[in-house]
N, CA, C and O atoms as CSV, one atom per row, in Angstrom:
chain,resi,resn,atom,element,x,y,z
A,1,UNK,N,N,0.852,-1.174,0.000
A,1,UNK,CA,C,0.000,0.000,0.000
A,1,UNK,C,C,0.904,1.245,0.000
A,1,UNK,O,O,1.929,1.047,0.651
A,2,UNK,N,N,0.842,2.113,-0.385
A,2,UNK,CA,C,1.203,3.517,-1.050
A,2,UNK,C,C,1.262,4.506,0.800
A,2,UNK,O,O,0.378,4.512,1.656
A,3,UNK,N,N,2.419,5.095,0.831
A,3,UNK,CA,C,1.824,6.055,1.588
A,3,UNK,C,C,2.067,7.362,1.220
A,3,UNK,O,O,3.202,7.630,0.825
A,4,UNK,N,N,1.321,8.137,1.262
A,4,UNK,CA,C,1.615,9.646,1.365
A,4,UNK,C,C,1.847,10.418,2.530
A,4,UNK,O,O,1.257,10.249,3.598
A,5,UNK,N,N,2.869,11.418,2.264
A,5,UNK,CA,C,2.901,12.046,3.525
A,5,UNK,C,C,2.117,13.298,3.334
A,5,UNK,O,O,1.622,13.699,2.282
A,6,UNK,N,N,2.061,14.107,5.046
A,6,UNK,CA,C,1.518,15.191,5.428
A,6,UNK,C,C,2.152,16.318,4.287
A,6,UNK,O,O,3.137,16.118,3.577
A,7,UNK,N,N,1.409,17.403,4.313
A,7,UNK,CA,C,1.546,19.117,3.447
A,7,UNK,C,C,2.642,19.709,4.630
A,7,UNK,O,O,3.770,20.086,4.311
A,8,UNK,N,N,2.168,19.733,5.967
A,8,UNK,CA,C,2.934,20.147,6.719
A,8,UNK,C,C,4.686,19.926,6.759
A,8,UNK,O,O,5.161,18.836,6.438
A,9,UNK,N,N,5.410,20.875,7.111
A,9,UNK,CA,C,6.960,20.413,7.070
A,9,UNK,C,C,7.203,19.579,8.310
A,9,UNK,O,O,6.547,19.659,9.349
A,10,UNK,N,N,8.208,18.783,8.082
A,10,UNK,CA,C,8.549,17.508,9.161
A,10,UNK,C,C,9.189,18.574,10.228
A,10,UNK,O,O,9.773,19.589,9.847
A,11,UNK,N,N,8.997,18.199,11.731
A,11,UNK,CA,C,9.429,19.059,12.372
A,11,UNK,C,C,10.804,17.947,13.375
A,11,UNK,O,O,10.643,16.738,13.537
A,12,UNK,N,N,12.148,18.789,13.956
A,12,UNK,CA,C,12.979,17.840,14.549
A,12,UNK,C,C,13.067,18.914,15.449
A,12,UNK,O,O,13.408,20.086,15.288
A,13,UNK,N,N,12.428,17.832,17.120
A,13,UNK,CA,C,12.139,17.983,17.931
A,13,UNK,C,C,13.679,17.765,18.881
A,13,UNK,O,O,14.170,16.823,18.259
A,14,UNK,N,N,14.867,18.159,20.211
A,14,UNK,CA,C,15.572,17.692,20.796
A,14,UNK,C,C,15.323,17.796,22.358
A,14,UNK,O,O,14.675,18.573,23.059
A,15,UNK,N,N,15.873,17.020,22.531
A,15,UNK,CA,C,15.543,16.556,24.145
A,15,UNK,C,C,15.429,17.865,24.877
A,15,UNK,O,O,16.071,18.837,24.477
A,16,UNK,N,N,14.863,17.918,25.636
A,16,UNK,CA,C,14.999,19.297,26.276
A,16,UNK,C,C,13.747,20.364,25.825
A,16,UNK,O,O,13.011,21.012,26.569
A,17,UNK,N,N,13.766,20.326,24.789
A,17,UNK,CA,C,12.790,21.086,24.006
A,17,UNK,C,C,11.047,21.282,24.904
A,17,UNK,O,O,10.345,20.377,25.355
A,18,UNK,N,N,10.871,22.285,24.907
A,18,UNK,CA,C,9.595,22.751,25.568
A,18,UNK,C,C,8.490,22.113,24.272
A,18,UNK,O,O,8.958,21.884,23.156
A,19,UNK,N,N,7.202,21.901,24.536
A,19,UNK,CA,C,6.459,21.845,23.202
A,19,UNK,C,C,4.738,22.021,24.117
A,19,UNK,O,O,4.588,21.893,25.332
A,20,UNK,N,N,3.657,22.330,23.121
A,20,UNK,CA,C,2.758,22.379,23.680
A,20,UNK,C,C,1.580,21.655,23.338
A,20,UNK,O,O,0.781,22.021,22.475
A,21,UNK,N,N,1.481,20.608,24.035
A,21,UNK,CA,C,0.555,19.501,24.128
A,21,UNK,C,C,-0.869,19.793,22.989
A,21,UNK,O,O,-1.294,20.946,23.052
A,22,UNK,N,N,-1.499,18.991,22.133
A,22,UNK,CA,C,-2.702,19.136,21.540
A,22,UNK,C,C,-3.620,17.850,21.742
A,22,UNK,O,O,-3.601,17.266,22.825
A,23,UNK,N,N,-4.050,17.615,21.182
A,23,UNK,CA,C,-5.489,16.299,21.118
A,23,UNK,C,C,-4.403,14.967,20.178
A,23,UNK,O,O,-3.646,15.082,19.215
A,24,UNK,N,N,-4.818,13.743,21.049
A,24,UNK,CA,C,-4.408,12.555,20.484
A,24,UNK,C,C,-4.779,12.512,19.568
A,24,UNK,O,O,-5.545,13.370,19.130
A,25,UNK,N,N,-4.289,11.245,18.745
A,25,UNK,CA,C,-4.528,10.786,17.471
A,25,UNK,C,C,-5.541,9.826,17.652
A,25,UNK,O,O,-5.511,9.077,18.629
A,26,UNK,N,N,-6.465,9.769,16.780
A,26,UNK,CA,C,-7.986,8.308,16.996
A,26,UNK,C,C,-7.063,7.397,16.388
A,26,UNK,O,O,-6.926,6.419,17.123
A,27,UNK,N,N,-6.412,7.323,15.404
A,27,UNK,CA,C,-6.246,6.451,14.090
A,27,UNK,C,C,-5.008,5.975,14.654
A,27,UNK,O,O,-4.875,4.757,14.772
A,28,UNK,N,N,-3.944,6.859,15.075
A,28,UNK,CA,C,-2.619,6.200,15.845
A,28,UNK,C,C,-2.603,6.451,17.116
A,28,UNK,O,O,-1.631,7.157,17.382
A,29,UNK,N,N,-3.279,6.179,18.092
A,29,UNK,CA,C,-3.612,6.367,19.374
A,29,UNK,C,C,-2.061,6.463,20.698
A,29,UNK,O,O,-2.104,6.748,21.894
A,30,UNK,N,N,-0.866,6.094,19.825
A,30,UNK,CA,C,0.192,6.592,20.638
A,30,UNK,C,C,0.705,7.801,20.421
A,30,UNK,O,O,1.517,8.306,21.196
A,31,UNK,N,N,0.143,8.566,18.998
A,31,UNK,CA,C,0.866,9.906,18.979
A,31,UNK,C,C,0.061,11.172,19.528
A,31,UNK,O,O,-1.165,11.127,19.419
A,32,UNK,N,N,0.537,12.084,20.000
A,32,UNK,CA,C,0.110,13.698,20.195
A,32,UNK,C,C,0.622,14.865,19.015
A,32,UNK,O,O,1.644,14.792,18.333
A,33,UNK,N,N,-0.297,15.831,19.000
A,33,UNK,CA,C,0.308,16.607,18.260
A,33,UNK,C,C,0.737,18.125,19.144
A,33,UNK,O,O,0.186,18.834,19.985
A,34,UNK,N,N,1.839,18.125,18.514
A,34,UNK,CA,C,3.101,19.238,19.705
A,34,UNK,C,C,2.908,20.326,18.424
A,34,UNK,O,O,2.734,20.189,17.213
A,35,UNK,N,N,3.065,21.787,19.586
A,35,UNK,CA,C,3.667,22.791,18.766
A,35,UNK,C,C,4.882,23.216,19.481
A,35,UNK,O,O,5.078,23.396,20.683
A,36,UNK,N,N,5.632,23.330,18.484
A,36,UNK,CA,C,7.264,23.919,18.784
A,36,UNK,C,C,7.138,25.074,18.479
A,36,UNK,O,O,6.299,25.379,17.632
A,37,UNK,N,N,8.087,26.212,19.198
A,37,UNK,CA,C,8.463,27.413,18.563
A,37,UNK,C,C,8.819,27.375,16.883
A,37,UNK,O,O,8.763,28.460,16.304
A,38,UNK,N,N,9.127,26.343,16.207
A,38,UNK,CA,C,8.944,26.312,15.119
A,38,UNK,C,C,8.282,25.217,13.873
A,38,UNK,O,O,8.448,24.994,12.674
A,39,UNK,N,N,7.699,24.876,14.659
A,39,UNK,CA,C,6.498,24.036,14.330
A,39,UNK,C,C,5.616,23.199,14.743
A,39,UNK,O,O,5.390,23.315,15.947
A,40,UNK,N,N,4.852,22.158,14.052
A,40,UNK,CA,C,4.080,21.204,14.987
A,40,UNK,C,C,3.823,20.079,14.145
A,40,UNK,O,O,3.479,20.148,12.965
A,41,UNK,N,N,3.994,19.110,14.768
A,41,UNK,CA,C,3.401,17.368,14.425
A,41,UNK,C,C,3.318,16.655,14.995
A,41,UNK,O,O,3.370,16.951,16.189
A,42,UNK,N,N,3.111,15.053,14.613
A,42,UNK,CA,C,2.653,14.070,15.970
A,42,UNK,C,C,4.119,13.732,16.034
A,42,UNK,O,O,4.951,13.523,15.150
A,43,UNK,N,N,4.195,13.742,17.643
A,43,UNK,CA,C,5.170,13.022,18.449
A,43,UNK,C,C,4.564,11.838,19.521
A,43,UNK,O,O,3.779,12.189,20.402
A,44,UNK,N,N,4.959,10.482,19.393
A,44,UNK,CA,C,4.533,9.628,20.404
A,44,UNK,C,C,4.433,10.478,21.910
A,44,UNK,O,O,4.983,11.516,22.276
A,45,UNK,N,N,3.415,9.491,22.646
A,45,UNK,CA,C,3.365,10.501,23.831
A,45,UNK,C,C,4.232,10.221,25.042
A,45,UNK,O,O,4.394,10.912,26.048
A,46,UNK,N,N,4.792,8.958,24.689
A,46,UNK,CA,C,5.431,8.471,25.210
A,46,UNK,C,C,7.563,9.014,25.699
A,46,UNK,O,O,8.517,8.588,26.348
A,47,UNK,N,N,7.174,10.159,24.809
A,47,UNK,CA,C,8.762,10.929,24.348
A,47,UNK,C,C,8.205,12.159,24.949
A,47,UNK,O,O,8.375,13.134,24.216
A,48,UNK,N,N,7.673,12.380,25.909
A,48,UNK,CA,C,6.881,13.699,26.225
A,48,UNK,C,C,6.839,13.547,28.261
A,48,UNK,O,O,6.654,12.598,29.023
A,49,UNK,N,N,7.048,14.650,28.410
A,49,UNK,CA,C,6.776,14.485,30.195
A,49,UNK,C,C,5.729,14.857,30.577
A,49,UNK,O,O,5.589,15.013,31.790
A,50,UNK,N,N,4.791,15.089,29.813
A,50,UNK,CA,C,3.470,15.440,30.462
A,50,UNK,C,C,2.196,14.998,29.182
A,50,UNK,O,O,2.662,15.021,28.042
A,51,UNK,N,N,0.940,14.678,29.260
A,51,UNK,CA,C,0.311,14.349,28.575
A,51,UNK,C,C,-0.585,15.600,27.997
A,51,UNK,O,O,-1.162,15.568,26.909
A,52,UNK,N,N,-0.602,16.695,28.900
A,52,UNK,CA,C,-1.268,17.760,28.161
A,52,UNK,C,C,-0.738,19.223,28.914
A,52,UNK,O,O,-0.181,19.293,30.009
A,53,UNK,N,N,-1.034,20.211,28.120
A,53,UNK,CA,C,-0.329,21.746,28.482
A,53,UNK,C,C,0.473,21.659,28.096
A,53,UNK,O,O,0.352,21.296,26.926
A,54,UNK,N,N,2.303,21.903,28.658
A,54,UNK,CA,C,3.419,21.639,28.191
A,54,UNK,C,C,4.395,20.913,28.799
A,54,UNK,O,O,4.827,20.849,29.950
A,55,UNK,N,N,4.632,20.405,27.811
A,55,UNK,CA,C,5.485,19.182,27.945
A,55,UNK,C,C,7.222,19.893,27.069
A,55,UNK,O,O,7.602,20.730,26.249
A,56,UNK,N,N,7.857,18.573,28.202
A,56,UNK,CA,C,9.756,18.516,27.617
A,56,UNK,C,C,9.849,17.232,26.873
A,56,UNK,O,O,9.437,16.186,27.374
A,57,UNK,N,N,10.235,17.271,26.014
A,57,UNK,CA,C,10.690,16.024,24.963
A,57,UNK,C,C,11.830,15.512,25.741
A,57,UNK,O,O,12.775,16.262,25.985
A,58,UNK,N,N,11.814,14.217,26.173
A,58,UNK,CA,C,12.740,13.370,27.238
A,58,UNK,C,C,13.365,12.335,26.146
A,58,UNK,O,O,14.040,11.413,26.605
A,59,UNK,N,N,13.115,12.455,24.125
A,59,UNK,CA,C,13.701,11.426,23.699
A,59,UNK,C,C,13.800,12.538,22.208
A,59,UNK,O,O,12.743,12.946,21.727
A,60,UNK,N,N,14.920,12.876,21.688
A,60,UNK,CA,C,14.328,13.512,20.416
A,60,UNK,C,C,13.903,13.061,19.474
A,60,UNK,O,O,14.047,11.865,19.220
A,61,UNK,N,N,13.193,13.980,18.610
A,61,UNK,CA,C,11.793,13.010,17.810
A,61,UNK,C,C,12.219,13.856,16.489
A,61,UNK,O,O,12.371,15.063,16.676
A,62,UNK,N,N,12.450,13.303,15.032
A,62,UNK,CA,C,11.932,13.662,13.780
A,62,UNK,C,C,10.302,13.266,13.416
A,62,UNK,O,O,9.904,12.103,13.358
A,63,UNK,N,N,9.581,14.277,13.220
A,63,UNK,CA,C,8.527,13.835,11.827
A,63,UNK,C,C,8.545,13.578,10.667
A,63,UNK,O,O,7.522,13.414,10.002
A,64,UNK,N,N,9.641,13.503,10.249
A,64,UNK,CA,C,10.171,13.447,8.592
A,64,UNK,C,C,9.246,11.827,8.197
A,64,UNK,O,O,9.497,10.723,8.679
A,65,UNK,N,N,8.403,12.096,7.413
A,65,UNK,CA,C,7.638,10.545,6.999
A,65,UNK,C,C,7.920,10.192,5.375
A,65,UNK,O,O,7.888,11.012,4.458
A,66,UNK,N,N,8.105,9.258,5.306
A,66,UNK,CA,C,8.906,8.802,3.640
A,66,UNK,C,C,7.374,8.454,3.276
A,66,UNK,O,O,6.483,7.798,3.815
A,67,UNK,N,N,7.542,9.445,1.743
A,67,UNK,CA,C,6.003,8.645,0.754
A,67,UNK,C,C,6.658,7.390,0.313
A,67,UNK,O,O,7.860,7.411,0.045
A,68,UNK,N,N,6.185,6.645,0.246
A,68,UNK,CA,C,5.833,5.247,-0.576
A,68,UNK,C,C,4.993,4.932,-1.365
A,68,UNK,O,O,3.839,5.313,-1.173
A,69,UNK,N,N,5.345,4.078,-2.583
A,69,UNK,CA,C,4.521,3.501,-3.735
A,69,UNK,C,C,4.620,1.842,-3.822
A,69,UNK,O,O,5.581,1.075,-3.885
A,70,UNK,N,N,3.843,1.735,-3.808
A,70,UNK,CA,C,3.537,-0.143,-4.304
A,70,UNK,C,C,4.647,-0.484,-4.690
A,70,UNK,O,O,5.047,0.237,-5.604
A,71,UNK,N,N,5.749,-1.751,-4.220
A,71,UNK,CA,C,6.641,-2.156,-5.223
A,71,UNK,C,C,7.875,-1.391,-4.290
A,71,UNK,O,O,8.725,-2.193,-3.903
A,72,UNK,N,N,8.045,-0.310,-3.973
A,72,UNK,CA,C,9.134,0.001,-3.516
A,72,UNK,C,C,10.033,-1.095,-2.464
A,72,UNK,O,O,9.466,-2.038,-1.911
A,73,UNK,N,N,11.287,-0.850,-2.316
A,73,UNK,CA,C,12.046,-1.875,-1.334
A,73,UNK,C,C,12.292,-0.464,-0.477
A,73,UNK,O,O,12.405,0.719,-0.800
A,74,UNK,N,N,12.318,-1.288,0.931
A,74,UNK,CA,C,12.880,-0.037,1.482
A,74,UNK,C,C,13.593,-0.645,2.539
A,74,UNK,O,O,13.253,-1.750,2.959
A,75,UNK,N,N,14.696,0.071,3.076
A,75,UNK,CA,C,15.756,-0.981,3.974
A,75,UNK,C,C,15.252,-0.058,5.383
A,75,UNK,O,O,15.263,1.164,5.528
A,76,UNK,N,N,14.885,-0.964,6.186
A,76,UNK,CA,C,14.522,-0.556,8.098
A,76,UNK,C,C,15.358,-0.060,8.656
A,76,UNK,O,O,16.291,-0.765,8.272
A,77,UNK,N,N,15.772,0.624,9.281
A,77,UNK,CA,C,16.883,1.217,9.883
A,77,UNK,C,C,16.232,1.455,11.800
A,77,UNK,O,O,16.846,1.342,12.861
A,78,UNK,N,N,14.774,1.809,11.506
A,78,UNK,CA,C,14.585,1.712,13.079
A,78,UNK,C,C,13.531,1.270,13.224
A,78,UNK,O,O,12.695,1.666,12.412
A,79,UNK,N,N,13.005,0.140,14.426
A,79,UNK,CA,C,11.510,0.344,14.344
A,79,UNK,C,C,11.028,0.885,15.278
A,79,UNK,O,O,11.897,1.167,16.103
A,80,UNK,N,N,9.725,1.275,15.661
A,80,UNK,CA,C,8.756,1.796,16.501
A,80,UNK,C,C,7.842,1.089,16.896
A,80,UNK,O,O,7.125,1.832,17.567
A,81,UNK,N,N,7.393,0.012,16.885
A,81,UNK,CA,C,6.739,-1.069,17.315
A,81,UNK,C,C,5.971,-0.595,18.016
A,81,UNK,O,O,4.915,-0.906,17.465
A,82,UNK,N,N,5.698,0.009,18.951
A,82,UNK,CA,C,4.987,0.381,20.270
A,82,UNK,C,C,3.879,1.831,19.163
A,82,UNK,O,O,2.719,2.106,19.472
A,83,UNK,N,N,4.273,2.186,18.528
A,83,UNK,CA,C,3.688,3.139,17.463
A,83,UNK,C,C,3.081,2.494,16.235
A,83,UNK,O,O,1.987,2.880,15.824
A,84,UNK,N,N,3.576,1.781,15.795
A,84,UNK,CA,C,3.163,1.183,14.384
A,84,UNK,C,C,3.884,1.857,13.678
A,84,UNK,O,O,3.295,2.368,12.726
A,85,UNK,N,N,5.052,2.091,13.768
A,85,UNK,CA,C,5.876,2.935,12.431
A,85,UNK,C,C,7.278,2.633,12.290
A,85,UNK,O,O,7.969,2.467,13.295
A,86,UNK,N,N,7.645,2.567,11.396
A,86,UNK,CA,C,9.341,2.381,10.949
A,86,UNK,C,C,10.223,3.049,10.512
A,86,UNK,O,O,9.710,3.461,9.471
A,87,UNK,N,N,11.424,3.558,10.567
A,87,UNK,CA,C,12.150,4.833,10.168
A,87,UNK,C,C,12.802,3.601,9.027
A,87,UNK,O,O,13.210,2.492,9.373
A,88,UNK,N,N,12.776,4.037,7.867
A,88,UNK,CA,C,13.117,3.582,6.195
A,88,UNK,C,C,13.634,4.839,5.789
A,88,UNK,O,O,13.491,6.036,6.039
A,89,UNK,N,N,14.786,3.518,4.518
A,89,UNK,CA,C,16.390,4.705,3.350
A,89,UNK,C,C,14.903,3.619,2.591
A,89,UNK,O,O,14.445,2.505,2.846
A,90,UNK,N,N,14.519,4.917,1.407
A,90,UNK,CA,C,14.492,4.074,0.176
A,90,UNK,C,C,15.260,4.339,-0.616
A,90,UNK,O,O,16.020,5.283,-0.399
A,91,UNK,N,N,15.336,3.642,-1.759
A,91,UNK,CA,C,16.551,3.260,-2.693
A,91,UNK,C,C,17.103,4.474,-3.104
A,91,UNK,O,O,18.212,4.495,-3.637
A,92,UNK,N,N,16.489,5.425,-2.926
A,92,UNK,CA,C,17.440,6.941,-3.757
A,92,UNK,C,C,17.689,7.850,-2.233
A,92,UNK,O,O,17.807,9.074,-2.173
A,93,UNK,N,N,17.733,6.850,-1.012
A,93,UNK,CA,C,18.515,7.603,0.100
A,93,UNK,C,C,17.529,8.681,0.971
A,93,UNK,O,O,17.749,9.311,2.006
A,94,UNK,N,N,16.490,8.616,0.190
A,94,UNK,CA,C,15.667,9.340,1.213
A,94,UNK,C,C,15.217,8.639,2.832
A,94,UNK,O,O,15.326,7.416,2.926
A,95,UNK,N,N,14.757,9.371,3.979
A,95,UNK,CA,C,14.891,8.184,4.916
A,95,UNK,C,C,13.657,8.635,5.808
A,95,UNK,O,O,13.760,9.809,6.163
A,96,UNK,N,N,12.577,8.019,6.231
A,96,UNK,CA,C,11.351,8.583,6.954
A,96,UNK,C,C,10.731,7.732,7.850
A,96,UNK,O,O,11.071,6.552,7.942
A,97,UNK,N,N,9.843,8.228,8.528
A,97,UNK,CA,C,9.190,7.497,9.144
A,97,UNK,C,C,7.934,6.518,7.880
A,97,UNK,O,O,7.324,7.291,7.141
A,98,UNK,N,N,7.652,5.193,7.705
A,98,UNK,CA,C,6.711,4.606,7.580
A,98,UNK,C,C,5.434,4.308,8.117
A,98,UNK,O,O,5.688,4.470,9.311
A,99,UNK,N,N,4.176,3.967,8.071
A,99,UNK,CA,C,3.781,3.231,8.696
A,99,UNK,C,C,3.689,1.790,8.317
A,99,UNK,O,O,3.343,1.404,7.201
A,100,UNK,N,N,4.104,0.827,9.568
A,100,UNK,CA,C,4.040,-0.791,9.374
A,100,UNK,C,C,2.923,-1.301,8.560
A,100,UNK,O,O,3.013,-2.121,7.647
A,101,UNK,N,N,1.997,-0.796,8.938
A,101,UNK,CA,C,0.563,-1.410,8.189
A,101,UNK,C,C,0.183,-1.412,6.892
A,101,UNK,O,O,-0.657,-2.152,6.379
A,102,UNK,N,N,1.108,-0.185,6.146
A,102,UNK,CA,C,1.539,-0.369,4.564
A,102,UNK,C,C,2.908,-1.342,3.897
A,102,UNK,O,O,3.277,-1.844,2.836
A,103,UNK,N,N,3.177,-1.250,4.808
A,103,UNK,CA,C,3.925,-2.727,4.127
A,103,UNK,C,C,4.406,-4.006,4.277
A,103,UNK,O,O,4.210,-4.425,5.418
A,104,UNK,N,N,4.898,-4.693,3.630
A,104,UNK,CA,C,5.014,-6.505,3.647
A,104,UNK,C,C,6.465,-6.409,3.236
A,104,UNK,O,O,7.099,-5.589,2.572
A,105,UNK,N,N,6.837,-7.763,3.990
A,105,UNK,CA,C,8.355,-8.002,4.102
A,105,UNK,C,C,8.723,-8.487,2.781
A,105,UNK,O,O,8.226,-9.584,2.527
A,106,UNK,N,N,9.364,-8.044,1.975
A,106,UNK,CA,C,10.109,-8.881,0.291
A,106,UNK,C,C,10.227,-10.100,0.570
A,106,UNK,O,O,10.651,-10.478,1.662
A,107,UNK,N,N,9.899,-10.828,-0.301
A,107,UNK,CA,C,10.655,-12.387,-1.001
A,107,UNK,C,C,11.732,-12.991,-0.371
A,107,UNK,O,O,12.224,-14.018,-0.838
């Protein structure tokens, strides 16, 4: 299955970092969405010291999410298991978060 990513720019979050808590996700029920002084996206909530108002990022977090198309190979580099998502290089070096549920292990 194909994924597309968000319009929004990927935001990279570092430890320490202040951010300000928004409404969970229904569909991925481990992420929150943070605003940073310079941006906002879902961060697991689990990388966060507080569940709502403001929170310190206790793990740093990229949003960077790789589109995918049917057919692509893509090599794992991290997983997220506890999220449903995988940090993937596809073949021309780009590298993002996935989600697991779009894809199947090659041959």
């Amino acid at each position: 299955m194909a994924h597309q990513i968000p319009t929004r720019p990927p935001l990279q979050l570092a430890i320490g970092e202040r951010v300000a808590v928004g409404q969970r996700d229904t569909e991925w029920p481990e992420f929150v969405f943070v605003t940073a002084a310079h941006g906002s996206g879902w961060v697991p909530a689990r990388h966060l010291s507080a569940s709502s108002g403001t929170a310190v990022l206790n793990t740093s977090y990229d949003t960077t999410e790789l589109p995918t198309q049917v057919g692509d190979l893509l090599e794992v580099l991290a997983e997220d298991n506890a999220s449903g998502w995988l940090w993937c290089r596809s073949g021309s070096g780009r590298e993002g978060w996935v989600p697991i549920n779009t894809l199947e292990a090659a041959p």
